[in-house]
C-alpha positions as CSV (number, residue, x, y, z in Angstrom):
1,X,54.4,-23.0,-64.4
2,X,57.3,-22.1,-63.1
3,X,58.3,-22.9,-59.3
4,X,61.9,-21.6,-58.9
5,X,62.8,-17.8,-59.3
6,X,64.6,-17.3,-62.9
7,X,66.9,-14.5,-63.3
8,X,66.4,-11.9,-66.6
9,X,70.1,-11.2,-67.2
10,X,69.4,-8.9,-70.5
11,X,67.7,-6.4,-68.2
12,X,69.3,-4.4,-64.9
13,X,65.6,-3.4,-63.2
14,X,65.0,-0.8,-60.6
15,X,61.3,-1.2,-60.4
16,X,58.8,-3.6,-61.4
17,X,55.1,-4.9,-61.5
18,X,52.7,-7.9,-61.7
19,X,49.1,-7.5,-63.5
20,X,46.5,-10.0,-64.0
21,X,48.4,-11.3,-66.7
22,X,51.3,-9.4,-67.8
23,X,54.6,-7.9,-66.1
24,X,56.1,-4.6,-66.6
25,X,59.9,-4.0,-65.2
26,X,61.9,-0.1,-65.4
27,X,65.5,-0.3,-65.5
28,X,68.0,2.0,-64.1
29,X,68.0,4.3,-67.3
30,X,64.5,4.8,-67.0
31,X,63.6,2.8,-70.0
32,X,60.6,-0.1,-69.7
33,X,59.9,-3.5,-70.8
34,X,56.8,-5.4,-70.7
35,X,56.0,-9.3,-71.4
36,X,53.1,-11.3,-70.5
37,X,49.4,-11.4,-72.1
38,X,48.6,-8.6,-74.7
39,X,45.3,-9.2,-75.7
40,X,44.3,-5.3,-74.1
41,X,47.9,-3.9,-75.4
42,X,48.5,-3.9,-71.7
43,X,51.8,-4.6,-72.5
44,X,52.3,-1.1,-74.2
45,X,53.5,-3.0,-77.6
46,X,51.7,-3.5,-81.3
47,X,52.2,-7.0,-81.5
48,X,50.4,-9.7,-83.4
49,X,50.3,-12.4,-81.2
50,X,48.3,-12.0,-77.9
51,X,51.1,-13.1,-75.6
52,X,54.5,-11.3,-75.6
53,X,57.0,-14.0,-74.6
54,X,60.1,-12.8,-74.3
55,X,60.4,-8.8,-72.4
56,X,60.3,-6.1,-75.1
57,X,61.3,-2.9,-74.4
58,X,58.2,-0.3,-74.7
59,X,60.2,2.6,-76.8
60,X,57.5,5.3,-76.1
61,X,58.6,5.5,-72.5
62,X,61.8,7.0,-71.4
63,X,62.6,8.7,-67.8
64,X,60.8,6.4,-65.9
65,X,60.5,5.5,-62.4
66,X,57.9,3.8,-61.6
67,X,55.7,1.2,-63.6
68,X,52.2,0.1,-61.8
69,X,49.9,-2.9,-63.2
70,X,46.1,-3.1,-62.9
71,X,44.3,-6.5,-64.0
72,X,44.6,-5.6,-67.5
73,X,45.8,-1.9,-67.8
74,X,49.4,-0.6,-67.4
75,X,51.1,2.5,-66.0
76,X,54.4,4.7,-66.0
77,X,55.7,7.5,-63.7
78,X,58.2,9.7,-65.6
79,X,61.0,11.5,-63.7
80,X,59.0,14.8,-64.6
81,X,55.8,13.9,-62.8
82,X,53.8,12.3,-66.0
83,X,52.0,9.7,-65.5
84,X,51.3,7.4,-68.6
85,X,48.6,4.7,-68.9
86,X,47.8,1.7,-71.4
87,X,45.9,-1.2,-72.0
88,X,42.2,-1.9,-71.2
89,X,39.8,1.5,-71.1
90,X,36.4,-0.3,-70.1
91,X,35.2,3.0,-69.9
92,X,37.8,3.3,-66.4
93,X,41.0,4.9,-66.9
94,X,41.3,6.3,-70.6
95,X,38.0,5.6,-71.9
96,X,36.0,2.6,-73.5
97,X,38.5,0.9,-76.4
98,X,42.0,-0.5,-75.0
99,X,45.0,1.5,-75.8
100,X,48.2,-0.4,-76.9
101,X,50.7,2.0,-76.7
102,X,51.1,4.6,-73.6
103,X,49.3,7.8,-73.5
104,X,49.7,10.9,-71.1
105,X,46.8,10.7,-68.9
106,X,45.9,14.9,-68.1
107,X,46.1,15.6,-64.4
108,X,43.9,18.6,-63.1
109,X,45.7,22.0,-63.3
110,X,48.4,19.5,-64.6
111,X,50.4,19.2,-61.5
112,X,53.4,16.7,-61.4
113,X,52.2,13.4,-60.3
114,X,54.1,12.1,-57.2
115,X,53.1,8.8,-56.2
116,X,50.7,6.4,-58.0
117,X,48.3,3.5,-56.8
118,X,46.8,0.6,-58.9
119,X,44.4,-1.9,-57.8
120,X,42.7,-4.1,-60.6
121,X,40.5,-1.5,-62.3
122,X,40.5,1.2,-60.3
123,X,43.7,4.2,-59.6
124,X,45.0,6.6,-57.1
125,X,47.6,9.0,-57.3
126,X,48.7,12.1,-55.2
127,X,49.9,15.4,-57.0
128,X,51.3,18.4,-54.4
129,X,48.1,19.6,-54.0
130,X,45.1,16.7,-54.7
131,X,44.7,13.5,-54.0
132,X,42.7,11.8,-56.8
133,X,41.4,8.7,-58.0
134,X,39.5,7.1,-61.0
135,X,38.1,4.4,-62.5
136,X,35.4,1.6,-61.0
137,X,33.7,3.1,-58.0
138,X,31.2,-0.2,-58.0
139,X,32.6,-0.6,-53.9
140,X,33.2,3.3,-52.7
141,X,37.0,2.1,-53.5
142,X,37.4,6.2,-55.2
143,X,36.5,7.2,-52.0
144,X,33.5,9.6,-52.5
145,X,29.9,8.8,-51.8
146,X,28.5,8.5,-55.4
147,X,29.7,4.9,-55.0
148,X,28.9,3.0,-58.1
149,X,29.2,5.8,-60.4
150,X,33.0,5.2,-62.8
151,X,35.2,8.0,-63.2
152,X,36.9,8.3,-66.0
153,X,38.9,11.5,-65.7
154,X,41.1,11.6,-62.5
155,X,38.8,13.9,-59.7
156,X,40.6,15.2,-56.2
157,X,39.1,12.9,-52.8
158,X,38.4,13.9,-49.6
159,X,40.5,12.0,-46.7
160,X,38.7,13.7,-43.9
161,X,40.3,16.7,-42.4
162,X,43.9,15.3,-43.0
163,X,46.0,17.5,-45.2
164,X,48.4,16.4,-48.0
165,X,51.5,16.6,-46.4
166,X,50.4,13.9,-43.7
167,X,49.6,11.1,-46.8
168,X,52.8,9.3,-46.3
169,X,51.7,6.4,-48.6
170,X,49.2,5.1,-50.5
171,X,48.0,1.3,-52.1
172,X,44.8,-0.4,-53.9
173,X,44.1,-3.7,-53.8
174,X,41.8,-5.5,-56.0
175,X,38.5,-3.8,-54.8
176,X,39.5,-1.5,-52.6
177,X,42.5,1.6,-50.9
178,X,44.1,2.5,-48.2
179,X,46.0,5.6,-47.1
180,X,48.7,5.3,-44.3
181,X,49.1,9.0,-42.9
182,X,52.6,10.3,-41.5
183,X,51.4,9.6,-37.5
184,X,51.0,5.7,-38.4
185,X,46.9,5.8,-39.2
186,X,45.5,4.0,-42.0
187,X,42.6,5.1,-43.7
188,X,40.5,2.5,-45.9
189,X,37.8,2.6,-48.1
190,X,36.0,0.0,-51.0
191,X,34.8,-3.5,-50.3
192,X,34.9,-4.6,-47.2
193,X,34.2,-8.5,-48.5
194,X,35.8,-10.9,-45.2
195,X,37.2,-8.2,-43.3
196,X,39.6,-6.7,-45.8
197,X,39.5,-3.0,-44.8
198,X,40.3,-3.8,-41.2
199,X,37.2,-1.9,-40.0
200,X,35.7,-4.7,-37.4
201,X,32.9,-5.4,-40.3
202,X,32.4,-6.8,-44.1
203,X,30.5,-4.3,-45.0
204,X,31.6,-1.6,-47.9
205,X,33.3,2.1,-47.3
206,X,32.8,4.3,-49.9
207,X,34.6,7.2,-47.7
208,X,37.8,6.9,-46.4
209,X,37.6,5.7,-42.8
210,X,40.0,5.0,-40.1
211,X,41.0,1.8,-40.0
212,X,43.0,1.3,-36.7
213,X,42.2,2.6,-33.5
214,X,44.2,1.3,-31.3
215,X,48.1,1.6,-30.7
216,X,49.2,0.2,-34.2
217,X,50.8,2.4,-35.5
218,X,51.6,1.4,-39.6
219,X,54.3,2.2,-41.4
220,X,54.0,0.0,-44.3
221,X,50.7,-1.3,-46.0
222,X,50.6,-4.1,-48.6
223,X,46.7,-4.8,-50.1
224,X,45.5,-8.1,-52.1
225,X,43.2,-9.3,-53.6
226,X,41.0,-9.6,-50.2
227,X,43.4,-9.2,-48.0
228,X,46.0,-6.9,-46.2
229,X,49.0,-6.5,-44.3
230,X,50.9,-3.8,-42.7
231,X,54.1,-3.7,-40.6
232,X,54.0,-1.3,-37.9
233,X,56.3,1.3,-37.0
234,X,57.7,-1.7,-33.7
235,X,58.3,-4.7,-36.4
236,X,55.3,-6.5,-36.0
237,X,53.7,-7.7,-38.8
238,X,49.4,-7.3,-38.9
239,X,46.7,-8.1,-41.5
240,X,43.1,-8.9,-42.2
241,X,41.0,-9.8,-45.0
242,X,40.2,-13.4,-46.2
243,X,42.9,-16.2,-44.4
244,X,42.3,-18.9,-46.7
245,X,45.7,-20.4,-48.0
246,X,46.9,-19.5,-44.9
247,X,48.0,-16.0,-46.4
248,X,47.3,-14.0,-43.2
249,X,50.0,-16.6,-41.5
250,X,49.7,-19.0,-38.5
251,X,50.9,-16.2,-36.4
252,X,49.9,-12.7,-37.8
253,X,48.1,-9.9,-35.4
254,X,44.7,-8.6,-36.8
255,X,44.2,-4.4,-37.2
């Protein structure tokens, strides 16, 4: 273990992310490195030991600008709007067998891909005209009512009546997303396990709901494993979910 930050000189990152096991970090030329367990090719290298120690640079990838970690799958943004995933299939992202090195993952009518979501086996991501999501449904956490049924292939979701151009963000935790819209709403959906989705109950969405009714207004969301916090448009910092550990805080609102 390790309880002190450690600096990676031999990389200069702009963006980077945690997975169950493994790391993935983009630098400023749009290249990425990944390090950490292997044993899906989640790190997006053909290597033959299990655990990559030291951060090797993933040569398929270039133009990135974004990098996104499930539990044990990987994924890239490229500056052109393609998204590629690796690592474990499961029959969730890109089909049963794990994938070691990235693949272009086709988007219907293959729009550019603007922002992308991971929780730990299920995705998001928003194109200029769908929303869409894929993977393990076993909460609602795609957001359509055939909960429990996978998807493999990524399929547009409903968020209500709200239009695309109010999405202003949008985040997955481990079981379950959420959707802040432009005028500070956030809309949830998934397992609902202790409170997570901020709904007054513990019960499971699988449609995206409005989480926060009352004058919160959100303007950044963070989601966990069972737990969530957002910082509202005035500072303050909220969450709900699970408060073991104290990871809520002594002094945090609830939604």
């Amino acid at each position: 273990s390790l309880s002190t930050p450690k600096k990676l000189p031999e990389l200069k990152g702009s963006c980077c992310a945690a997975g169950g096991y493994h790391t993935l970090v983009g630098t400023t030329e749009g290249d990425v490195f990944g390090f950490g367990s292997n044993r899906k090719g989640q790190v997006g290298v053909l290597s033959i030991d299990e655990t990559v120690k030291k951060p090797m640079q993933i040569s398929k990838l270039k133009g990135v600008v974004s990098v996104h970690c499930g539990n044990a799958s990987s994924g890239a943004l490229t500056k052109e709007g393609a998204l590629y995933v690796w690592g474990s299939g499961r029959g969730l992202s890109h089909g049963k067998h794990p994938v070691a090195e990235p693949m272009p993952l086709p988007m219907k009518g293959s729009a550019p891909v603007k922002k992308v979501a991971y929780g730990a086996t299920h995705f998001l991501a928003m194109t200029d005209s769908s929303l869409l999501s894929w993977g393990s449904n076993t909460f609602g956490e795609l957001g359509r009512e055939t909960k429990g049924a996978n998807e493999v292939i990524p399929t547009a979701v409903a968020c209500g009546d709200i239009a695309l151009s109010q999405i202003k963000s949008i985040s997955c935790g481990r079981n379950y997303s959420a959707v802040v819209r432009t005028d500070g709403k956030l809309l949830v959906c998934g397992r609902g396990t202790k409170g997570v989705l901020g709904l007054g109950k513990s019960s499971n969405e699988p449609e995206f709901t409005t989480a926060i009714d009352k004058e919160f207004k959100v303007a950044e969301i963070g989601c966990g494993y069972m737990h969530t916090l957002a910082i509202t448009e005035g500072g303050e910092l909220i969450g709900c979910g699970n408060k073991d550990h104290g990871k809520l805080g002594g002094g945090v609102g609830s939604f």
